[in-house]
PDB file of N, CA, C and O in Angstrom:
ATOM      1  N   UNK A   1     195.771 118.007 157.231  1.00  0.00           N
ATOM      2  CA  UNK A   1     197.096 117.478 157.411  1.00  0.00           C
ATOM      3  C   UNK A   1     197.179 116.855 158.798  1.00  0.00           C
ATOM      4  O   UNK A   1     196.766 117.355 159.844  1.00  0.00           O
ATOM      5  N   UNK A   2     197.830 115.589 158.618  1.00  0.00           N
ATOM      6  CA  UNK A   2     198.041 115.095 159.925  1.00  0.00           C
ATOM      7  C   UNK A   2     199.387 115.343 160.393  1.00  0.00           C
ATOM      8  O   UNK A   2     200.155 115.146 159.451  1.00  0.00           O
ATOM      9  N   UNK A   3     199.958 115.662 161.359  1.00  0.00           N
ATOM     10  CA  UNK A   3     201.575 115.310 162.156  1.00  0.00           C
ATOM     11  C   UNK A   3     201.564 114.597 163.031  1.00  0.00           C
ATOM     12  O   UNK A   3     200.932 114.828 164.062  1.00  0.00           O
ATOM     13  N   UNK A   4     202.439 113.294 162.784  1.00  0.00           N
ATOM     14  CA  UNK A   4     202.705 112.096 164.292  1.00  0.00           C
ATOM     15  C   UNK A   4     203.623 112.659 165.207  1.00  0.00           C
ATOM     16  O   UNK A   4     204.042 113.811 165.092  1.00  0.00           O
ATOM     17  N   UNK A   5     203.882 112.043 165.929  1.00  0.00           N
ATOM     18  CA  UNK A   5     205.164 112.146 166.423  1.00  0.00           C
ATOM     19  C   UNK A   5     205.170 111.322 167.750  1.00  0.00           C
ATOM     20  O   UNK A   5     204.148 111.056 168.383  1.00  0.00           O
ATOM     21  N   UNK A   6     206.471 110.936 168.110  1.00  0.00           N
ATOM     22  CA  UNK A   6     206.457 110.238 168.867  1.00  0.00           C
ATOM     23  C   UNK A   6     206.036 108.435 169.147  1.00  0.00           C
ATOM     24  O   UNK A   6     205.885 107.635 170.070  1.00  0.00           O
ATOM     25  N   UNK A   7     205.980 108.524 167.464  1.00  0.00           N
ATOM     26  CA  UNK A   7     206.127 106.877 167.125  1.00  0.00           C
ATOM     27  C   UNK A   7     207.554 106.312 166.978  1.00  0.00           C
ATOM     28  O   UNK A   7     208.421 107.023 166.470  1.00  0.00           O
ATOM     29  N   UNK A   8     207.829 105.090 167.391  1.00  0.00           N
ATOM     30  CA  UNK A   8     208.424 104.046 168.032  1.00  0.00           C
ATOM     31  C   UNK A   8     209.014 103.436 166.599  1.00  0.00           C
ATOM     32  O   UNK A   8     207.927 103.328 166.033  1.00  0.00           O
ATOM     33  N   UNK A   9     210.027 102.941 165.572  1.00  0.00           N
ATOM     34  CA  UNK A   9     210.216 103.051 164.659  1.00  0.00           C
ATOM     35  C   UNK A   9     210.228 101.425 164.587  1.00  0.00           C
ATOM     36  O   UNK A   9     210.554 100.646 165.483  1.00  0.00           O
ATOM     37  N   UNK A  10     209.735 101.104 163.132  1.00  0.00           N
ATOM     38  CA  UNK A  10     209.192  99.753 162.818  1.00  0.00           C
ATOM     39  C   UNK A  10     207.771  99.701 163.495  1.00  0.00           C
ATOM     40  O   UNK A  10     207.146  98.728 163.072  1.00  0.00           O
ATOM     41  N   UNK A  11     207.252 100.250 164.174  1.00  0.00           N
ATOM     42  CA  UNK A  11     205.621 100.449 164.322  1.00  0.00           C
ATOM     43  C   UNK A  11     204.698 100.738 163.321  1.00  0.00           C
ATOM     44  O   UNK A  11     205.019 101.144 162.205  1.00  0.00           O
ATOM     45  N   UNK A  12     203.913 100.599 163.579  1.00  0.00           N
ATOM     46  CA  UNK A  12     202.634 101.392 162.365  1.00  0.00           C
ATOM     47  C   UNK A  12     200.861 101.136 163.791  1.00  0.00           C
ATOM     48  O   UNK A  12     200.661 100.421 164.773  1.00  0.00           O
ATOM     49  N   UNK A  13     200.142 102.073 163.122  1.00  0.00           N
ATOM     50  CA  UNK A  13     199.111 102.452 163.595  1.00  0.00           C
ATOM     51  C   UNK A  13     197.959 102.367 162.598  1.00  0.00           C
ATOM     52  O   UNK A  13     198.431 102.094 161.494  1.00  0.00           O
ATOM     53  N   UNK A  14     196.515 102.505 162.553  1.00  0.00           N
ATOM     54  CA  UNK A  14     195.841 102.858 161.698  1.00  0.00           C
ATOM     55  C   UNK A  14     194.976 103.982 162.958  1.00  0.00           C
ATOM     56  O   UNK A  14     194.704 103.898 164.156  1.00  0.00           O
ATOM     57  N   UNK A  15     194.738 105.180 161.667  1.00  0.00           N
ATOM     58  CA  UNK A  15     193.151 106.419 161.686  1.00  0.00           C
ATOM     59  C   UNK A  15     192.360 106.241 160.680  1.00  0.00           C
ATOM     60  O   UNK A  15     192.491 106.085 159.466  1.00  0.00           O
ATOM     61  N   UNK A  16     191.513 106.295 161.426  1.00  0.00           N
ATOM     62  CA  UNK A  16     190.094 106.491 160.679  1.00  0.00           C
ATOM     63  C   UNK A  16     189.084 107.755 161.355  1.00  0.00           C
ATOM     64  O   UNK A  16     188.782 107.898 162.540  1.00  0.00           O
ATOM     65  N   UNK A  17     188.611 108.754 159.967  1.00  0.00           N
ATOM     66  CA  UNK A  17     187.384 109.503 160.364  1.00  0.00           C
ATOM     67  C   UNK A  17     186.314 108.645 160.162  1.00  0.00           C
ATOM     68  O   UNK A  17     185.830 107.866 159.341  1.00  0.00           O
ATOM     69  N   UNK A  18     186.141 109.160 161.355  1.00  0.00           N
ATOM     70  CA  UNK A  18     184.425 108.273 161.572  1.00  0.00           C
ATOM     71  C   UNK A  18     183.166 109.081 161.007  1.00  0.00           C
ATOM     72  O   UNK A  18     182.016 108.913 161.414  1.00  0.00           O
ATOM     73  N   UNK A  19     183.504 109.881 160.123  1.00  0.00           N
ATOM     74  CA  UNK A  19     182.756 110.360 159.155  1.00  0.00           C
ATOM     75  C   UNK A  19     182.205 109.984 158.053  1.00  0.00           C
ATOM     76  O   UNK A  19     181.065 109.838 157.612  1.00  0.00           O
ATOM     77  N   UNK A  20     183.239 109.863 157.716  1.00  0.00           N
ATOM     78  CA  UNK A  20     183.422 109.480 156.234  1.00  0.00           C
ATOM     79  C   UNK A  20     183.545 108.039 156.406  1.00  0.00           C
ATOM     80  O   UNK A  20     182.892 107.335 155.635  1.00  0.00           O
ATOM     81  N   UNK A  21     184.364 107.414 157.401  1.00  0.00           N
ATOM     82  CA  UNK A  21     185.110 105.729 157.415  1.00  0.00           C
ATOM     83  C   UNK A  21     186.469 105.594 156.661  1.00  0.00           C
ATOM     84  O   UNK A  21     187.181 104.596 156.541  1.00  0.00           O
ATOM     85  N   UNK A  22     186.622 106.717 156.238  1.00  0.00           N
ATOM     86  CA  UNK A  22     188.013 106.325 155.746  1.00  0.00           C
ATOM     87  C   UNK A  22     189.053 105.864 156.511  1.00  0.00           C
ATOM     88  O   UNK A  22     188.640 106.028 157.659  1.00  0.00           O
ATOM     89  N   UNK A  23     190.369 105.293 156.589  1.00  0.00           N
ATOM     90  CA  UNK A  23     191.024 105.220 157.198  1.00  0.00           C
ATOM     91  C   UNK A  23     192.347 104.989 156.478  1.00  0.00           C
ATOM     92  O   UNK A  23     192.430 104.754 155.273  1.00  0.00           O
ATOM     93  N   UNK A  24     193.790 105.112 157.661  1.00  0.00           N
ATOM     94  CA  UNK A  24     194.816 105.261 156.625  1.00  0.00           C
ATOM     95  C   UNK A  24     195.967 104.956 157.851  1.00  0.00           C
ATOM     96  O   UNK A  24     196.115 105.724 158.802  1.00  0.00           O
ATOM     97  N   UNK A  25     196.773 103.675 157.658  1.00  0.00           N
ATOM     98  CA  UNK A  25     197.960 103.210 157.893  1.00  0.00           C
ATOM     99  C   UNK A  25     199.138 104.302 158.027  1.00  0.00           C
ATOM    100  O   UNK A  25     199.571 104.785 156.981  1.00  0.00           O
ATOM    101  N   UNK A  26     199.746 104.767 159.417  1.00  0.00           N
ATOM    102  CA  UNK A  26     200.479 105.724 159.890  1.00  0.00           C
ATOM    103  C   UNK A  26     202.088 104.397 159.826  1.00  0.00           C
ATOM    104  O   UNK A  26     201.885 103.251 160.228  1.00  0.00           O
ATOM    105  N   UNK A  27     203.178 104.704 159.420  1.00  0.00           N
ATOM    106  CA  UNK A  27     204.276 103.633 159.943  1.00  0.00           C
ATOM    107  C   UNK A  27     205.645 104.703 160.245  1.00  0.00           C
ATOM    108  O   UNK A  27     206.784 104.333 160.527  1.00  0.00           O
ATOM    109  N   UNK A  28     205.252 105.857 160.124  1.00  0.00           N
ATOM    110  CA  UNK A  28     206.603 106.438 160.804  1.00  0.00           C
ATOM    111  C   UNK A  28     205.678 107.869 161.181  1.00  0.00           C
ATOM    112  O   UNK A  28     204.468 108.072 161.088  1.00  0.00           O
ATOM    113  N   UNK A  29     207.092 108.979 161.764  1.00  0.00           N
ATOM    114  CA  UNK A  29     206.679 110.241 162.165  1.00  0.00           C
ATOM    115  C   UNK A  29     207.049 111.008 161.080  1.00  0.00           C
ATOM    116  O   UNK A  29     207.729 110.672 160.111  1.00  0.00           O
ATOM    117  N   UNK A  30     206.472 112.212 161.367  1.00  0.00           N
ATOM    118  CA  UNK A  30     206.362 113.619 160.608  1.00  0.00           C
ATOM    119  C   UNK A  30     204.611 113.642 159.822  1.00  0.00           C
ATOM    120  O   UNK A  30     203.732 113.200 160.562  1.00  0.00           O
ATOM    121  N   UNK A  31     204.191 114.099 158.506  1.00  0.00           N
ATOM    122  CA  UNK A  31     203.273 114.621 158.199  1.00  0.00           C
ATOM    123  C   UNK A  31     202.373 113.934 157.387  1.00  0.00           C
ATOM    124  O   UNK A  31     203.012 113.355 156.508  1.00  0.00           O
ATOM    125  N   UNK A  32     201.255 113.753 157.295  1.00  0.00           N
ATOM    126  CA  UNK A  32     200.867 112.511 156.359  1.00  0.00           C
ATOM    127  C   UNK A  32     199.626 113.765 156.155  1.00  0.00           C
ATOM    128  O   UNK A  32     199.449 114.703 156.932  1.00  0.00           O
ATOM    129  N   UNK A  33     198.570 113.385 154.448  1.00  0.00           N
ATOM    130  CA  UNK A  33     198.025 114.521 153.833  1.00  0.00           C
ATOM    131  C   UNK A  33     196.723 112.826 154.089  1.00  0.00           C
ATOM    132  O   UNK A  33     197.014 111.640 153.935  1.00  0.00           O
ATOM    133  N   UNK A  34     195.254 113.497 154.539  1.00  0.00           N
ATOM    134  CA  UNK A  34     194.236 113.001 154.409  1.00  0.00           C
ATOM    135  C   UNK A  34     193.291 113.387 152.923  1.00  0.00           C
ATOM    136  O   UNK A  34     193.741 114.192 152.108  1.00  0.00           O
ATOM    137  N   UNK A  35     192.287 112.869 152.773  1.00  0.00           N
ATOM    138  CA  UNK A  35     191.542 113.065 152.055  1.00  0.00           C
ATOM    139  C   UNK A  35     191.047 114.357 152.090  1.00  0.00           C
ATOM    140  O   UNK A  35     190.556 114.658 153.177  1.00  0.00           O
ATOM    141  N   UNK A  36     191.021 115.391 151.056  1.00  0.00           N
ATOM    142  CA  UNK A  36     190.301 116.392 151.309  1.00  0.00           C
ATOM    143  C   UNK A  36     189.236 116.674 151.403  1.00  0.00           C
ATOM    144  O   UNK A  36     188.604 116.145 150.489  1.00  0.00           O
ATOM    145  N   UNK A  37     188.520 117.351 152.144  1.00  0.00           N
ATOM    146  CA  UNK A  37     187.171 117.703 152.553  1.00  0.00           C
ATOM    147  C   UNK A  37     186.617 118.939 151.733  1.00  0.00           C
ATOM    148  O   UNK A  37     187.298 119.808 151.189  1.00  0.00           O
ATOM    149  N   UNK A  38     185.568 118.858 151.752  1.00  0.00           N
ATOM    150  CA  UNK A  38     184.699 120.014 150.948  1.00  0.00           C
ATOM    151  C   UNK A  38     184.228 120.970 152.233  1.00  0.00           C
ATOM    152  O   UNK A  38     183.597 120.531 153.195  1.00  0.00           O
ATOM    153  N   UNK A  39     184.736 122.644 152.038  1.00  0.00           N
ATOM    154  CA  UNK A  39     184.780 123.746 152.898  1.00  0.00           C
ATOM    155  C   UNK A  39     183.259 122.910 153.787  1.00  0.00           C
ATOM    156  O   UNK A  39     182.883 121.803 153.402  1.00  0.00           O
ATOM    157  N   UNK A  40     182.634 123.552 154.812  1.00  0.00           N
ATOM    158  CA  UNK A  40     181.458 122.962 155.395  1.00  0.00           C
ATOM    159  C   UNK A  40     181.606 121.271 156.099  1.00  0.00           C
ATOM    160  O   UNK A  40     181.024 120.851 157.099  1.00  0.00           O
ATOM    161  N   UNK A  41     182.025 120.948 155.713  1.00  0.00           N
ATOM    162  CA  UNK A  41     182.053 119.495 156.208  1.00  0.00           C
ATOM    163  C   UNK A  41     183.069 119.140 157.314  1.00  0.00           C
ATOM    164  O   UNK A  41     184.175 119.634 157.533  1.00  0.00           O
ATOM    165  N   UNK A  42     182.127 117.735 158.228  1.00  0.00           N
ATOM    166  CA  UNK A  42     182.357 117.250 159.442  1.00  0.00           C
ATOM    167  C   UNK A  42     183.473 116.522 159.239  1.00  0.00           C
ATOM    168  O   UNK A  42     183.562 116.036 158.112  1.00  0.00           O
ATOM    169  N   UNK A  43     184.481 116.270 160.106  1.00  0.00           N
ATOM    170  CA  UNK A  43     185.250 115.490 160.427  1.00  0.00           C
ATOM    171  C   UNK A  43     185.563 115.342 161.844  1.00  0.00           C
ATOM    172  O   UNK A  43     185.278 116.193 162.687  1.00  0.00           O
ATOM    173  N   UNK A  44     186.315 113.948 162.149  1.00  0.00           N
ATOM    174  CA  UNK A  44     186.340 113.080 163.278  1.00  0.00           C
ATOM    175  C   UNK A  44     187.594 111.777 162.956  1.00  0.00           C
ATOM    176  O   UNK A  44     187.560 110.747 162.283  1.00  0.00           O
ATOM    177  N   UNK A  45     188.441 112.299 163.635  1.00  0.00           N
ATOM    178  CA  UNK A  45     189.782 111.341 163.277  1.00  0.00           C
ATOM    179  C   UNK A  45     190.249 110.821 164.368  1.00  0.00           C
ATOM    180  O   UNK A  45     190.701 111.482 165.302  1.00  0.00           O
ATOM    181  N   UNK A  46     190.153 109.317 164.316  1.00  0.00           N
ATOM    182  CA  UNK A  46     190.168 108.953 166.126  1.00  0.00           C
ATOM    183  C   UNK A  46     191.791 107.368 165.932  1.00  0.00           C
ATOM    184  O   UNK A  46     191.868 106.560 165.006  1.00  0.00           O
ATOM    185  N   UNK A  47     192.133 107.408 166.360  1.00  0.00           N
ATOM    186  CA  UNK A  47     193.373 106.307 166.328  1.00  0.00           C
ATOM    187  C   UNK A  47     192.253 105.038 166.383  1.00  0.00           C
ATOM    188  O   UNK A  47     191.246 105.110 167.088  1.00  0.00           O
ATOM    189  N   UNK A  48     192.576 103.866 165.538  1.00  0.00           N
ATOM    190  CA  UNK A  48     191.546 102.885 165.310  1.00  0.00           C
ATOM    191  C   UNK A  48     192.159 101.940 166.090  1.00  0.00           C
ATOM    192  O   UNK A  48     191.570 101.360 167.002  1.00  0.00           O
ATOM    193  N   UNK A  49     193.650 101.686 165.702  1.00  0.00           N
ATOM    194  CA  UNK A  49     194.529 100.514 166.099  1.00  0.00           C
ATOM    195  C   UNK A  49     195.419 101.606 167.026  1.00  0.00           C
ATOM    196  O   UNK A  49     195.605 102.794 166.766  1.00  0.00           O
ATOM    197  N   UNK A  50     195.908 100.848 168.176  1.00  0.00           N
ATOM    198  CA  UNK A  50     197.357 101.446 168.096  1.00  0.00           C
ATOM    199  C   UNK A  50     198.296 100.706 168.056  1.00  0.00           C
ATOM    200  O   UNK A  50     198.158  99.510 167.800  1.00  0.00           O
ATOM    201  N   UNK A  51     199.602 101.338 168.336  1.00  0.00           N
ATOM    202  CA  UNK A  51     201.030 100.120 167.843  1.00  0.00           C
ATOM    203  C   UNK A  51     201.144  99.752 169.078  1.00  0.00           C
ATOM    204  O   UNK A  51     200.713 100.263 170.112  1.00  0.00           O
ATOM    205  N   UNK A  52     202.021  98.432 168.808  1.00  0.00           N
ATOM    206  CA  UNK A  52     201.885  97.688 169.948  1.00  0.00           C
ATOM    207  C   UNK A  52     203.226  98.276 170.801  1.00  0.00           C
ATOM    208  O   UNK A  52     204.315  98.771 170.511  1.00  0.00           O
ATOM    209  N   UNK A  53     202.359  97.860 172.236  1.00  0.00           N
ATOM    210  CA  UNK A  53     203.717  98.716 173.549  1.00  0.00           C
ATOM    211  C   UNK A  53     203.377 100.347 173.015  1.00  0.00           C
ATOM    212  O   UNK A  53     204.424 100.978 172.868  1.00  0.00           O
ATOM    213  N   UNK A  54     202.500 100.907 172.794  1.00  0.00           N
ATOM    214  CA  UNK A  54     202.629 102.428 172.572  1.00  0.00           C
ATOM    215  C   UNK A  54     201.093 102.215 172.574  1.00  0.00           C
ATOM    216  O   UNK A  54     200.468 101.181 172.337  1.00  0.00           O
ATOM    217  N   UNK A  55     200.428 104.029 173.054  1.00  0.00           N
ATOM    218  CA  UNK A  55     199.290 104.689 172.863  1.00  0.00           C
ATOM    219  C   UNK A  55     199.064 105.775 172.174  1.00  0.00           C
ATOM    220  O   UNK A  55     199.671 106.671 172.761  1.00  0.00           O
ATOM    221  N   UNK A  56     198.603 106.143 171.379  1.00  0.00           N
ATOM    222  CA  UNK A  56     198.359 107.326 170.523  1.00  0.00           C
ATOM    223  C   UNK A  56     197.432 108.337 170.689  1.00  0.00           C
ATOM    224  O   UNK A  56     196.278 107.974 170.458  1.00  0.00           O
ATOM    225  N   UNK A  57     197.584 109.595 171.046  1.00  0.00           N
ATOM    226  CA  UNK A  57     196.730 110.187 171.749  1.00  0.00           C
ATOM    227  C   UNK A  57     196.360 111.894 170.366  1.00  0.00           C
ATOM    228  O   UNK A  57     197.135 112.797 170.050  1.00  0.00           O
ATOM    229  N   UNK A  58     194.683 111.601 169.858  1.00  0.00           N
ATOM    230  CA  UNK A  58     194.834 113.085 168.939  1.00  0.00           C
ATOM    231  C   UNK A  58     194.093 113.784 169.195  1.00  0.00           C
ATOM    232  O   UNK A  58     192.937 113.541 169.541  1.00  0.00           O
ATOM    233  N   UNK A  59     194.777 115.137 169.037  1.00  0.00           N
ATOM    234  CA  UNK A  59     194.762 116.614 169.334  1.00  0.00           C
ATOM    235  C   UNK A  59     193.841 117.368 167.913  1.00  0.00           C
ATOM    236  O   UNK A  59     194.287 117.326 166.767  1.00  0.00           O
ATOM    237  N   UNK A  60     192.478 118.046 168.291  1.00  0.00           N
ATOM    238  CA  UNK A  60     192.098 118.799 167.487  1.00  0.00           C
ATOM    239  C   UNK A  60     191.627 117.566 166.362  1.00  0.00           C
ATOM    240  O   UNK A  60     191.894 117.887 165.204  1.00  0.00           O
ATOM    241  N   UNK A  61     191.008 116.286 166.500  1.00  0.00           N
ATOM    242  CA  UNK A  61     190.820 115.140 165.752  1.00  0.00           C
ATOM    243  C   UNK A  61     189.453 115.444 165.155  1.00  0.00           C
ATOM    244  O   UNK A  61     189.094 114.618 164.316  1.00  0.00           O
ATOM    245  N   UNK A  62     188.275 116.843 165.496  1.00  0.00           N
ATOM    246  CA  UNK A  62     187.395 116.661 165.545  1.00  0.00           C
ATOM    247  C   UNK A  62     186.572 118.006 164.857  1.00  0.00           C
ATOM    248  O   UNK A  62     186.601 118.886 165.717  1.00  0.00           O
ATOM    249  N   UNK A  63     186.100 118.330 164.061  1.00  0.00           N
ATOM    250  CA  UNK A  63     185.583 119.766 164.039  1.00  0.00           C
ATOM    251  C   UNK A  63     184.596 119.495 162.242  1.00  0.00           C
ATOM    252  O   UNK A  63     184.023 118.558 161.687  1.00  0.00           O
ATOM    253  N   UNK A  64     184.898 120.956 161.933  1.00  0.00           N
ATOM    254  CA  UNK A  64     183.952 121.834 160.843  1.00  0.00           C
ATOM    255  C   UNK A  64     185.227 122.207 159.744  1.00  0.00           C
ATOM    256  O   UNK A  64     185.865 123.258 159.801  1.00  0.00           O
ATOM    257  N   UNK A  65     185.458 121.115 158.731  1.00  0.00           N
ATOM    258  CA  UNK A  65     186.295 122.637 157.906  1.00  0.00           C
ATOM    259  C   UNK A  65     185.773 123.841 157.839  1.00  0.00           C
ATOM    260  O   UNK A  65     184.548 123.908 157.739  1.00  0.00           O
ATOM    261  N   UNK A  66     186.363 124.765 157.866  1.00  0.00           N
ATOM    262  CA  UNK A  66     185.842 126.219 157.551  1.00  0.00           C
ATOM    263  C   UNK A  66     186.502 126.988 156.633  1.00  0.00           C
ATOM    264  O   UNK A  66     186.430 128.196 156.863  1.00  0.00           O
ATOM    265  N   UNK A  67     187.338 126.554 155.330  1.00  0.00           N
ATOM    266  CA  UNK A  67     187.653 127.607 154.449  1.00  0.00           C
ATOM    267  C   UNK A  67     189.346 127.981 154.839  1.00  0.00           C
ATOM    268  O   UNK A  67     190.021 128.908 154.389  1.00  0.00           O
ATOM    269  N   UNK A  68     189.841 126.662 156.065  1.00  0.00           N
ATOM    270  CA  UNK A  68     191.154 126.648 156.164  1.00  0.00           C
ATOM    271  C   UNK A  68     191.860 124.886 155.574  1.00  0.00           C
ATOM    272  O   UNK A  68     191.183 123.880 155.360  1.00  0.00           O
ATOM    273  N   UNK A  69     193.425 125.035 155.438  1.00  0.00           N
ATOM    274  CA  UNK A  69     193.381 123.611 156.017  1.00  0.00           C
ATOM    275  C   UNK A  69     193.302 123.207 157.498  1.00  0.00           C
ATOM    276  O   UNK A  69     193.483 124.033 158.393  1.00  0.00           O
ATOM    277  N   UNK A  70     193.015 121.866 157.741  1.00  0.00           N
ATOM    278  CA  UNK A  70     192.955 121.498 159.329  1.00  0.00           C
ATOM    279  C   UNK A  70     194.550 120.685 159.531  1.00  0.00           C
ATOM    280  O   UNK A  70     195.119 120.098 158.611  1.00  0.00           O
ATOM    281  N   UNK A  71     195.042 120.801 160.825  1.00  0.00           N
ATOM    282  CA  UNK A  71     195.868 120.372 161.055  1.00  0.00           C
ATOM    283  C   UNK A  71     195.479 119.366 162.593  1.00  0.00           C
ATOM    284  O   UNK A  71     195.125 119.760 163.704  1.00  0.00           O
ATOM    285  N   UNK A  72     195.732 117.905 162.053  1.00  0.00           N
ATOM    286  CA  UNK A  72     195.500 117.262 163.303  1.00  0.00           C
ATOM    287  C   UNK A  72     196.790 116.345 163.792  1.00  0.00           C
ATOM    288  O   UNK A  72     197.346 115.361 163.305  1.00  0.00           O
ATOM    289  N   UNK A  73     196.998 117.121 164.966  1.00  0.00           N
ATOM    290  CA  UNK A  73     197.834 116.682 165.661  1.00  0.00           C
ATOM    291  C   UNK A  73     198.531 115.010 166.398  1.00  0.00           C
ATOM    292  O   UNK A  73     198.881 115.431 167.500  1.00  0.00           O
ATOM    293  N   UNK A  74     198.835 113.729 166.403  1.00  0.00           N
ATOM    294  CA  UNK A  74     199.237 112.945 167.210  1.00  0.00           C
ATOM    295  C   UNK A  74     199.768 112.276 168.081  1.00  0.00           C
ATOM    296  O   UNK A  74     198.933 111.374 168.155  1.00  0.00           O
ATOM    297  N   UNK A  75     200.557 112.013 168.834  1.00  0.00           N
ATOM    298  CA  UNK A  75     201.745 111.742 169.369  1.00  0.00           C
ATOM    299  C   UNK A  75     201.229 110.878 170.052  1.00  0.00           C
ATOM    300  O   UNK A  75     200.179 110.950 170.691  1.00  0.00           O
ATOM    301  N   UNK A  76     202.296 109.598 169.897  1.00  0.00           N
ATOM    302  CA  UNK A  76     201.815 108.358 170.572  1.00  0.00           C
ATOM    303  C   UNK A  76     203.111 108.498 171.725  1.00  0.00           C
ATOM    304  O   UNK A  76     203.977 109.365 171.839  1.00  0.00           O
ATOM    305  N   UNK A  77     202.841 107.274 172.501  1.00  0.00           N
ATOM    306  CA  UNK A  77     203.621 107.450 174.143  1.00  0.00           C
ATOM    307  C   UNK A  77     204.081 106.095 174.416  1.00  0.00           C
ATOM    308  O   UNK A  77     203.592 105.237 173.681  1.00  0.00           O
ATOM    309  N   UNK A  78     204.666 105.817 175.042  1.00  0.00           N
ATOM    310  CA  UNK A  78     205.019 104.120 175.310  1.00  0.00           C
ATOM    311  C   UNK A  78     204.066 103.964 176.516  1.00  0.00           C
ATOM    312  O   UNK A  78     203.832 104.738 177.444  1.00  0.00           O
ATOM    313  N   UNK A  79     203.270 101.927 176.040  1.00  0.00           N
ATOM    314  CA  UNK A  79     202.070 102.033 176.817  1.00  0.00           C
ATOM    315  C   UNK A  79     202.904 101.480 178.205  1.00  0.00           C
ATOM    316  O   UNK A  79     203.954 100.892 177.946  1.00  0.00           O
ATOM    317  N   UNK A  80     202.496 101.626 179.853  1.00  0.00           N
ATOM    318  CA  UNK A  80     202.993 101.050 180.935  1.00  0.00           C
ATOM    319  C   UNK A  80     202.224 100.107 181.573  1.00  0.00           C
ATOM    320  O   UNK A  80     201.058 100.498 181.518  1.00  0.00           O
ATOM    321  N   UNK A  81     202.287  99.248 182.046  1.00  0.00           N
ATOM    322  CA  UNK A  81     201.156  98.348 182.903  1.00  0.00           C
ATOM    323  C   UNK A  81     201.322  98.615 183.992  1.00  0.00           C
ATOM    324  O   UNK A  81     202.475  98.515 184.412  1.00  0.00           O
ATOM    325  N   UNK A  82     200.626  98.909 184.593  1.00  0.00           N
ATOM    326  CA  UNK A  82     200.941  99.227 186.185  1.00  0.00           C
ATOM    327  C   UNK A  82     200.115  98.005 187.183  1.00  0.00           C
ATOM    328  O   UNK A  82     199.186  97.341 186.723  1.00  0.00           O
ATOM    329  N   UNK A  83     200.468  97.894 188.171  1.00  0.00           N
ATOM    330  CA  UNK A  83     199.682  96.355 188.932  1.00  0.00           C
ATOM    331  C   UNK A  83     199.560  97.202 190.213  1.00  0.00           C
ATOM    332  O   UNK A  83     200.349  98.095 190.518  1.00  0.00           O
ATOM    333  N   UNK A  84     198.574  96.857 190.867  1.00  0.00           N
ATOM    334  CA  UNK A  84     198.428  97.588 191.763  1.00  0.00           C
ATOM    335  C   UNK A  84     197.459  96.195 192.948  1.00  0.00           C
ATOM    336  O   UNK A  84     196.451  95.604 192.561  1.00  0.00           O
ATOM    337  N   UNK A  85     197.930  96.038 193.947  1.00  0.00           N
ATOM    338  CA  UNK A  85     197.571  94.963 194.437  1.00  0.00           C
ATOM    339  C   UNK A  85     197.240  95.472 195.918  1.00  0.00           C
ATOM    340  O   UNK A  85     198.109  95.919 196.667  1.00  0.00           O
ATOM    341  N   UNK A  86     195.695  95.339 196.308  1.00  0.00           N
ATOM    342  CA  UNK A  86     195.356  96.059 197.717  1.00  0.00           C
ATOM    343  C   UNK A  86     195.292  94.993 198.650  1.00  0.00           C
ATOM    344  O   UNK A  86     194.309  94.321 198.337  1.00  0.00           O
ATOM    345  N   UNK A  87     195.826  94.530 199.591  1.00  0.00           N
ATOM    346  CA  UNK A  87     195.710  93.571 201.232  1.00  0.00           C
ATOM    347  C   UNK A  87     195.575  94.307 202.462  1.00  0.00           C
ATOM    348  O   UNK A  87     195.829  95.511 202.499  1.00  0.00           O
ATOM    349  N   UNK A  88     195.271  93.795 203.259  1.00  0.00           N
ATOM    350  CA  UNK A  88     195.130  94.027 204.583  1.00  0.00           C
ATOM    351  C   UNK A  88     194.299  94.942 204.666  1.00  0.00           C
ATOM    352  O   UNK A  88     194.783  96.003 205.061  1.00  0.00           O
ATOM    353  N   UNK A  89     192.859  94.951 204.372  1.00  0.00           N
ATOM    354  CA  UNK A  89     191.824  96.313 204.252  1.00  0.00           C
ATOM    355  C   UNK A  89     191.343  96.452 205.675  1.00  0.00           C
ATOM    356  O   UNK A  89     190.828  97.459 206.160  1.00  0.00           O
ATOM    357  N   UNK A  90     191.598  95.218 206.322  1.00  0.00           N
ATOM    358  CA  UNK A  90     190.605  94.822 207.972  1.00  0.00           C
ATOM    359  C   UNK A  90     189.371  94.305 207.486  1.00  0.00           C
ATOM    360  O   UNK A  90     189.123  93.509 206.580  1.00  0.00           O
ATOM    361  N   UNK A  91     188.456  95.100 208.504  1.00  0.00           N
ATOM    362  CA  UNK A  91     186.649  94.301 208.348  1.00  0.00           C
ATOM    363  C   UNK A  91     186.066  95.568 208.089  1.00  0.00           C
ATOM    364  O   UNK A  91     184.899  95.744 208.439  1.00  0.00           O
ATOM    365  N   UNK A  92     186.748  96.554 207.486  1.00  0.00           N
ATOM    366  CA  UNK A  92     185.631  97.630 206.920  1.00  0.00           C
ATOM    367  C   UNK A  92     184.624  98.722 207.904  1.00  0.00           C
ATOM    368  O   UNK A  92     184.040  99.737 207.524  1.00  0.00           O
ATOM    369  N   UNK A  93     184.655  98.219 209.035  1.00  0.00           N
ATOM    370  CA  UNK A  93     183.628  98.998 209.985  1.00  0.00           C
ATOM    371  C   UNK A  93     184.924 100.488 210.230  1.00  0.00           C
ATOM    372  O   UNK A  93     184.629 101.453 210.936  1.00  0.00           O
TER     373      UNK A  93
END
């Protein structure tokens, strides 16, 4: 199971496990159900795209089923540009 949160409304995102390659179009918050995995098996769920003006950051994206469900966490953030402009350094000595 996935949970978003903290998406920006009229946005959308895409995940993909880089396991398998699947991937799957996120466009609002709360809970979205992935493909199920067979007990033993790898997974790896990484934000492919993110929405625009926002970053998506996931929690626990990565492991072993083991005989539970997995719950992977998201929450995207609003992205900032920051400018940062250095003068007057001198001559360095």
């Amino acid at each position: 199971k996935v949970n978003v949160s903290g998406l920006d409304a009229g946005k959308n995102f895409t995940i993909k496990d880089n396991t398998s390659g699947n991937t799957k179009t996120i466009s609002s918050n709360g809970a979205y159900t992935l493909e199920q995995l067979k007990n033993g098996s790898s997974y790896n769920v990484v934000v492919e795209t993110n929405p625009d003006g926002q970053v998506c950051e996931v929690s626990n994206g990565s492991g072993t089923v083991s005989g539970a469900d997995v719950t992977i966490n998201i929450a995207c953030y609003k992205a900032y540009k920051i400018n940062i402009s250095i003068s007057n350094l001198g001559s360095g000595k």
